[in-house]
C-alpha positions as MATLAB code, in Angstrom:
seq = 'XXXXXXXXXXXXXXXXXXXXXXXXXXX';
ca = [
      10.473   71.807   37.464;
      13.311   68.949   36.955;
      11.115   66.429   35.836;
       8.465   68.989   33.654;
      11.747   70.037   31.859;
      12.999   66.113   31.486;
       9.303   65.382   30.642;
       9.331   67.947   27.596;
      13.199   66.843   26.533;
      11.605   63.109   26.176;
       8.707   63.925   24.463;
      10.878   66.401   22.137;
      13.574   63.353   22.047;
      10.526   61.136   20.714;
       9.094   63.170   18.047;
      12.859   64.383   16.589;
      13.643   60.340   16.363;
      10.189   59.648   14.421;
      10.901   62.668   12.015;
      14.441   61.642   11.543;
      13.766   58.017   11.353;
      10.482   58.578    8.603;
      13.278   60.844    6.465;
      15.488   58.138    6.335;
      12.960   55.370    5.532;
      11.958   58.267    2.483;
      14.999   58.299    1.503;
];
């Protein structure tokens, strides 16, 4: 369960840094 939940917070982590990094390259 631990490492499903840590698994799911890294991939979340991971897709939140892309977005936020492509909005600041837009910008």
């Amino acid at each position: 369960m631990k490492d499903g939940s840590l698994q799911l917070v890294f991939e979340a982590g991971k897709i939140v840094g892309i977005s936020l990094g492509a909005g600041l390259d837009k910008t």
